[in-house]
N, C-alpha and C positions, 0 to 999 in steps of 0.2 A: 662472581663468574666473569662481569666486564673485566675486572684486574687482573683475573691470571690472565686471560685471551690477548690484554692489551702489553703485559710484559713478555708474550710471545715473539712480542715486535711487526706480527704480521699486518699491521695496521699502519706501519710506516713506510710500507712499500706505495708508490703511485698509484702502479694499476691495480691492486686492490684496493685503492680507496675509487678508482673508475669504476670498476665494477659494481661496490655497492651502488654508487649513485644511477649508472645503468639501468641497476633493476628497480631504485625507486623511480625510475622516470618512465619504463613499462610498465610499474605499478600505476600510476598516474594515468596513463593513457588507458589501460587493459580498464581501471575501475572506475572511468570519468560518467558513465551515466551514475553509477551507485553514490560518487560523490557528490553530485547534482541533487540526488533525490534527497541526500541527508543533509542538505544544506538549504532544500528547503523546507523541509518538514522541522529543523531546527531555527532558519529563521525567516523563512519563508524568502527564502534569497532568488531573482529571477535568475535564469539561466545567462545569461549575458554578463551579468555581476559576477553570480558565484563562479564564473569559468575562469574573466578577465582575473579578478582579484584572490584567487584563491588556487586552482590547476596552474592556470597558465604563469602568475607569478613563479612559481615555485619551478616549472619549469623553464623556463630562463635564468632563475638560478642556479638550476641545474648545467644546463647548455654550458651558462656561462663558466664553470668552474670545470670542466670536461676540456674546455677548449683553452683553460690558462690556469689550467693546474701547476702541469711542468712550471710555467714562470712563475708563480707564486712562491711555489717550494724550493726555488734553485736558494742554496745559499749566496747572501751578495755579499760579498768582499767590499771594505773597507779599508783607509787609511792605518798602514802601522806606521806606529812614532819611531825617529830613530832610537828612542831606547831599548827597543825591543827587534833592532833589527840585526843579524837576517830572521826574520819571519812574515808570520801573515794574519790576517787579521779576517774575521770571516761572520755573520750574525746568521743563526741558522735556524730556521721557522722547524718548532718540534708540537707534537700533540701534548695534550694537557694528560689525558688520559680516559677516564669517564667524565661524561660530564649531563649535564641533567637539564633540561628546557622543561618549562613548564610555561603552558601557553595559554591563554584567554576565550573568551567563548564568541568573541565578535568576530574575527574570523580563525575558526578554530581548526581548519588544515592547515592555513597558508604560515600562520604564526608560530606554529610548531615544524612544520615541515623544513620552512627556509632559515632557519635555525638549522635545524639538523645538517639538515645541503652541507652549510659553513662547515659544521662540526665533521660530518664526515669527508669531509675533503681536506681538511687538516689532520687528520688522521685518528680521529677520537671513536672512544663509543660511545652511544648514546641513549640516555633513559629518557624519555616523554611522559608529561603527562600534560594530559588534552584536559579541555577544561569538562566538568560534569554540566555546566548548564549547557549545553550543546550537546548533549548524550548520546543523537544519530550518529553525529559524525565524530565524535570520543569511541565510540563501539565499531565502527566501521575502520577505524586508523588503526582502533588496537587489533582487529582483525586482518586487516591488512598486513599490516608488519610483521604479526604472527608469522602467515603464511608466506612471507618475503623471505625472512632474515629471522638471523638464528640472535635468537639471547645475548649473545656473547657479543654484537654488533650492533643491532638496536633493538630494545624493547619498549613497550607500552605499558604504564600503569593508572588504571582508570580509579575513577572515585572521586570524592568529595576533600573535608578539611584534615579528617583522620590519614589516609593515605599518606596527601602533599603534607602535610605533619614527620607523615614516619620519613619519606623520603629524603625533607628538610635537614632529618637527625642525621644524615647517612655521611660519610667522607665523600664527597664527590669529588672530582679536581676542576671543575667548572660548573655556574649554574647561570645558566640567562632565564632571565623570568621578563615576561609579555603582561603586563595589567594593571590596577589602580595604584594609586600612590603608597595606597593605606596598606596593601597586603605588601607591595613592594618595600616598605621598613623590617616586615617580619621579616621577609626574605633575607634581608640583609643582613639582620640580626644573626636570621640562624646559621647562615654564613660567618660569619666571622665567630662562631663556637670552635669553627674548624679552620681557619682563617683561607676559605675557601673566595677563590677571586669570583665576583659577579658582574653583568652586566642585567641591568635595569631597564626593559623598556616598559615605560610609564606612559604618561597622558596629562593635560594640562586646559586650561583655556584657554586657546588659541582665539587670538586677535587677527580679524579681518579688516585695513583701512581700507576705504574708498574715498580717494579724492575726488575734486572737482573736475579735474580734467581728465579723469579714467574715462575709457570707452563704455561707456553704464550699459546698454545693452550685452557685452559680451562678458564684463565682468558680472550682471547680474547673473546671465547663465551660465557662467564657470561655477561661479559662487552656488548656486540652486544644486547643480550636479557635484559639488562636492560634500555641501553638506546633506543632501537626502539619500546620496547614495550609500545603498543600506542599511534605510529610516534614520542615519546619522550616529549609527555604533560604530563609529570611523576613530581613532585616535588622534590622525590628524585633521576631522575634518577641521571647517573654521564654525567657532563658538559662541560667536558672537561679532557684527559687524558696528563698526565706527565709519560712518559716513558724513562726509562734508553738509554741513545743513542746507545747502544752498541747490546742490542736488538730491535732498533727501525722499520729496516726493517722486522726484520721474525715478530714484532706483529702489523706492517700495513698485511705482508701476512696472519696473521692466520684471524685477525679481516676482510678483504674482503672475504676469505673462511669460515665466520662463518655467514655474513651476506648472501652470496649465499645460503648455506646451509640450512638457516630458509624458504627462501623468493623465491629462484629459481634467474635466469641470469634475469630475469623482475620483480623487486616487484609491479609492477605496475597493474600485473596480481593476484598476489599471493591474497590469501583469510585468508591468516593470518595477516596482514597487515593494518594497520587502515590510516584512512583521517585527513588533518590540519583542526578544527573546523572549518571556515569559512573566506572568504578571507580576512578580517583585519590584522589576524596572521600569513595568507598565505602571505600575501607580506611583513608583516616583516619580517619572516624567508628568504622569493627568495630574500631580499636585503644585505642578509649574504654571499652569495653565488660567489660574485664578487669579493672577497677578497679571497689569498691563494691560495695553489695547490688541486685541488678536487683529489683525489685518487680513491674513491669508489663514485658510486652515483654523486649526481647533476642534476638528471634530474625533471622537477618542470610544471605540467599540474593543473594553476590555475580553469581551469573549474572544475576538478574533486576533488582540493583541496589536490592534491597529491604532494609529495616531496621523492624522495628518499632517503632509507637511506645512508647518505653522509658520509665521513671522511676527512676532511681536515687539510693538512699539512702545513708549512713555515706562521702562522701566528704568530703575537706575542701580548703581555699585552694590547698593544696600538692600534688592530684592534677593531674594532665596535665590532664584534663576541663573544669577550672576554670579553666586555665592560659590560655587563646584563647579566642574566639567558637567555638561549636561547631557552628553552621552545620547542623545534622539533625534528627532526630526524636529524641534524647536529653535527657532533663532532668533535670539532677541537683535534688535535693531537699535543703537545710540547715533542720537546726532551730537556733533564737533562744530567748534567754531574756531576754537584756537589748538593747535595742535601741538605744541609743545605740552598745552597742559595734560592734553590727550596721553603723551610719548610718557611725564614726569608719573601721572598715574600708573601705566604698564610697567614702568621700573618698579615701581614698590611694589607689585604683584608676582606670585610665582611667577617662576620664568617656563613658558609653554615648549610646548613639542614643536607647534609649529605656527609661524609665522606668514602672514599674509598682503599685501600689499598691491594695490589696483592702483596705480597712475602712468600716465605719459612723461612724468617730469623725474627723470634718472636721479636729479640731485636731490628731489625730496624721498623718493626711493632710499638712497643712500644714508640718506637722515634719521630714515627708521631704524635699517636694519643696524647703522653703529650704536644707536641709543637703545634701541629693544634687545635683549638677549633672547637666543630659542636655540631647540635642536636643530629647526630647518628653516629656512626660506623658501617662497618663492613670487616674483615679481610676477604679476597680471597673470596669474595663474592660479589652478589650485591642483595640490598631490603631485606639482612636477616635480618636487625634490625628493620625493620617493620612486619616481618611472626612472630616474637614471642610475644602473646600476654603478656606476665609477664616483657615484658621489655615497661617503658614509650618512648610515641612518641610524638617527639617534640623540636622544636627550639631553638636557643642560639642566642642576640642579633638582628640582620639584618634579622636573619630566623627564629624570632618567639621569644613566651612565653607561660609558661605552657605548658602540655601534656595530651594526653590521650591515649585510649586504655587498654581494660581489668581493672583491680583494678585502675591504673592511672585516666581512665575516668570517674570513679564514684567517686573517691577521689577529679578530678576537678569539680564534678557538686554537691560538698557536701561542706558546711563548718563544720568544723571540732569544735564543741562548746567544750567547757572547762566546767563541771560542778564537786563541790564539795558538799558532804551532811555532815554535820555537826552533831553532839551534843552540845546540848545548856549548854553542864556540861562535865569538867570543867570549867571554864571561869577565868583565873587569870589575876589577876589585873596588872601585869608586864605591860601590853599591852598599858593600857592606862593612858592618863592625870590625875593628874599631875605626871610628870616623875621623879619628885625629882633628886636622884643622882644614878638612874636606867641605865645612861649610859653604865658604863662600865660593868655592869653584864648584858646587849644586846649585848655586842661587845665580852663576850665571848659564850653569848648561841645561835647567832645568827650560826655559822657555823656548829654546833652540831643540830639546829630545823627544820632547812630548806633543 
């Protein structure tokens, strides 16, 4: 159905691609308590989270592609060589066709939604599938979009492995998939049965440095709010911190006085505070727990799917904890003494999503990020390389391929065709058969035409 609607062509026109986006951003507003309530009965997300990182994201991806569509889609003209002249030379942003997202359950609007944003504003249609452990709000999208939009522009398909299986088989002309490494090979796999292009957003152990000379108060509480925000089912949050040993007690003290601070002496109570998705990942995060000194937190009430937020110290390379992404409110703590050897070990590790780095000293800044490889940076900060939309987002090796967000995402859901127009006059004969002794006069006009 997407393929005949899309060979219509009516999908290449602007303001039909306005339109749809239009009514998914009425949708957005007209259904913002409903998405609230299935976001937290799925992960018990506070209202303040689930609005910032999930409605409102997606809404300003919308804004933003409404307001710089035209300029995305204008074709830009390029240099023609004089071989080819008179003519013109032009690269011109076209849709893929259908193309399919499949999104994760940590946040399971924003991750399918801002995807699609891209997608339909390059002119594509679009299949979703929302993830099942997130089932309020997988039921609520697909209802949604139902009563939005017709089949033909985008649809919903809900379910588990069987589904994302059948879909997997399908000829799609694009697929971005949102999730762990391990499912993101399948993906890739079943991709290239169809030699369908992908883009991979994965996840990684992100590396948090804390030097000696970072402001330890404000980087403990960036640090605390980036990794508990949304008990730490974040992809970028940070995964684990490498601190200067020299300030390692005052930023275990500042980091326990920051996570007070957000959450009160009980996060258990607090109402800013979200829940571990459901007990699968509940008990593999309580089986992290048994390892190391707990400092902060540790307390874990699987009925509620609650874990507090933790800090743990004395672990090393070789504990389970360190072994994977840890995907919770767990953060183990290493102290450094020499940092090169610090930097030499994160080379030989996957290379993560995203990258972290707390100091006053630019030039050791700059040390890291040439010697560390990642999807993103950001200096004395955390998730700022995500709030800007003019910067691409997105993975390097183990943590993905391709990017999106803002122009990035419409540039991944477009290929980019090559077209030149010609005059049939001149036409000299240099060009072609028989070449006689035409060589050596090509081998001087060839770096002067082209």
């Amino acid at each position: 159905m997407q393929r005949r609607f899309f060979r219509t062509g009516a999908t290449r026109d602007l303001e039909f691609r306005r339109r749809q986006l239009r009514t998914l951003r009425d949708l957005l507003v007209q259904r913002e308590a409903d998405i609230l309530e299935a976001l937290r009965l799925d992960l018990g997300r506070p209202a303040a989270e689930a609005y910032t990182s999930e409605i409102g994201v997606v809404l300003v991806e919308i804004d933003t592609a409404l307001k710089r569509l035209g300029r995305w889609a204008r074709p830009k003209r390029v240099r023609t060589p004089w071989l080819l002249f008179p003519g013109s030379s032009r690269i011109v942003p076209e849709p893929y066709g259908s193309v399919l997202v499949i999104g994760p359950w940590n946040y399971p609007l924003q991750l399918v939604l801002a995807p699609a944003v891209a997608a339909l504003a390059a002119g594509n249609c679009v299949v979703i599938k929302p993830s099942e452990h997130a089932p309020a709000t997988s039921a609520l999208i697909a209802r949604m979009i139902a009563e939005s939009f017709g089949n033909e522009v985008m649809t919903v398909v809900e379910g588990g492995v069987g589904p994302t299986r059948t879909l997997l088989g399908q000829d799609f002309d694009y697929i971005f998939f949102t999730g762990g490494t391990g499912i993101g090979r399948i993906v890739m796999t079943a991709a290239a049965e169809n030699l369908t292009p992908v883009t991979l957003e994965l996840g990684g152990k992100n590396p948090c440095i804390v030097a000696a000379d970072a402001d330890i108060g404000t980087a403990a509480k960036r640090i605390a709010w980036g990794k508990y925000f949304n008990a730490g089912q974040t992809c970028i949050a940070p995964d684990f911190i490498l601190v200067e040993r020299a300030i390692e007690q005052r930023f275990l003290d500042a980091l326990k006085a920051a996570i007070t601070g957000f959450y009160g002496s009980d996060p258990a109570a607090s109402p800013d505070y979200a829940r571990i998705v459901n007990e699968h990942h509940f008990d593999r995060l309580a089986g992290f727990l048994g390892r190391g000194e707990i400092v902060a937190g540790g307390e874990a009430d699987r009925d509620r799917r609650y874990i507090a937020p933790t800090v743990v110290t004395g672990v090393t390379w070789d504990d389970p904890v360190m072994a994977d992404e840890i995907f919770g409110p767990i953060l183990p703590v290493l102290a450094w003494d020499d940092l090169d050897a610090e930097l030499a070990a994160l080379q030989r590790r996957p290379k993560p999503l995203a990258l972290y780095v707390f100091t006053r000293d630019g030039n050791l800044a700059d040390r890291v990020l040439e010697t560390v490889s990642s999807g993103g940076a950001a200096i004395n900060d955390i998730f700022a390389q995500l709030l800007n939309l003019d910067l691409p987002f997105g993975g390097v090796g183990d943590s993905g391929m391709g990017a999106y967000h803002g122009k990035a995402g419409f540039d991944t859901f477009s290929h980019h065709r090559a077209v030149v127009r010609r005059s049939t006059w001149p036409d000299p004969a240099l060009k072609y058969p028989p070449y006689g002794n035409s060589l050596a006069l090509l081998k001087r006009l060839m770096p002067r035409i082209l």
